[in-house]
C-alpha positions as CSV (number, residue, x, y, z in Angstrom):
1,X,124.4,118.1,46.2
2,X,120.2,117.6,45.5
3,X,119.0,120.4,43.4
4,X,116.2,122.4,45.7
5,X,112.5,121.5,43.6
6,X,110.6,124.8,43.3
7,X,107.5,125.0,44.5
8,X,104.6,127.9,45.3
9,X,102.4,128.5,48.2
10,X,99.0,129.6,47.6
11,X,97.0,131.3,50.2
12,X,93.0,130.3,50.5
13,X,90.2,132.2,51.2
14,X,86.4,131.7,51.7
15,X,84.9,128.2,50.7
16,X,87.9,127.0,49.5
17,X,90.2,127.4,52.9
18,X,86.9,125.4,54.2
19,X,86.9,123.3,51.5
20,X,90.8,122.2,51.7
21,X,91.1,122.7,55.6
22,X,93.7,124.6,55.3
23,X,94.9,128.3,54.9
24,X,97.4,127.3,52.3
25,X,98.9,124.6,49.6
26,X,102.5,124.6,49.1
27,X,102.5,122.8,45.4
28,X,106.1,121.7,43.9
29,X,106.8,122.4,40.3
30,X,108.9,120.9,37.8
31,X,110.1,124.3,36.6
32,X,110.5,127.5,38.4
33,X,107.7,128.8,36.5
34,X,104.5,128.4,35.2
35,X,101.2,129.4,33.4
36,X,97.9,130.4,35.6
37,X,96.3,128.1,33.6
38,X,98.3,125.1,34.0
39,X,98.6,125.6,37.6
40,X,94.6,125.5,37.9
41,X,94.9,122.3,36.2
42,X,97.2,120.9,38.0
43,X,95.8,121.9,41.3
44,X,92.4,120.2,40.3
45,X,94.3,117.3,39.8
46,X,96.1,117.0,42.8
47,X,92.8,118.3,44.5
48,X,89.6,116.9,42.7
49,X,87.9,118.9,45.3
50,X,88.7,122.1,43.5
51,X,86.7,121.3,40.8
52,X,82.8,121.5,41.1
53,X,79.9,123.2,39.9
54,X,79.3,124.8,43.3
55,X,83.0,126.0,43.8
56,X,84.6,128.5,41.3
57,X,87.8,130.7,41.8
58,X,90.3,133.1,40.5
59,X,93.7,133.8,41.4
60,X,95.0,136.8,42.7
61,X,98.8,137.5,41.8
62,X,100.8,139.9,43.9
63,X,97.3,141.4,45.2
64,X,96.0,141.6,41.9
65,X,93.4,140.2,40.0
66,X,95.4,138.0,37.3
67,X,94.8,136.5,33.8
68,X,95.0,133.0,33.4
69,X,97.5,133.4,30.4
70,X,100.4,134.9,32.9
71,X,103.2,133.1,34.0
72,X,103.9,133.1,37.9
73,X,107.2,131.8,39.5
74,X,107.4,131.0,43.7
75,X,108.5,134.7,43.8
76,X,104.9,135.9,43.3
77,X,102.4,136.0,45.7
78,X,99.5,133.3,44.7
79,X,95.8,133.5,45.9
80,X,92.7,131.6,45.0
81,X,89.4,133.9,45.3
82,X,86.1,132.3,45.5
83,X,83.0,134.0,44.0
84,X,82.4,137.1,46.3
85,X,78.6,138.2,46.6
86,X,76.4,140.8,48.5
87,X,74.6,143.7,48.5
């Protein structure tokens, strides 16, 4: 019997679903959890592209704004939210 490898899917929005050409990254983990902060290095790199002066994002967690210092398991609901502007 293989033991499943956890992973989460991260929906995209803005630049970055432009960026990545994609609507979402499905990214395996070694646990079944892990910190917003890890995962955003992580995902830079496995996606250089990610990181740049002219892109910046935040996640989202379960429709929420989140702090980087939360953990997040593939239960939770994982966005990445460019810079919004306008007026």
């Amino acid at each position: 019997m293989t033991k499943e490898i956890p992973s989460i899917n991260i929906k995209l929005f803005g630049i970055l679903r432009e960026r990545m050409k994609s609507n979402n990254l499905a990214i395996p983990l070694k646990d079944n959890s892990i910190l917003l902060k890890d995962l955003k290095k992580y995902l830079i790199e496995l996606y250089p592209e990610l990181n740049g002066y002219d892109v910046d994002f935040v996640f989202a967690v379960n429709r929420a704004i989140a702090n980087e210092d939360i953990t997040i398991s593939p239960r939770d609901e994982i966005a990445l939210i460019p810079p919004i502007s306008g007026g």
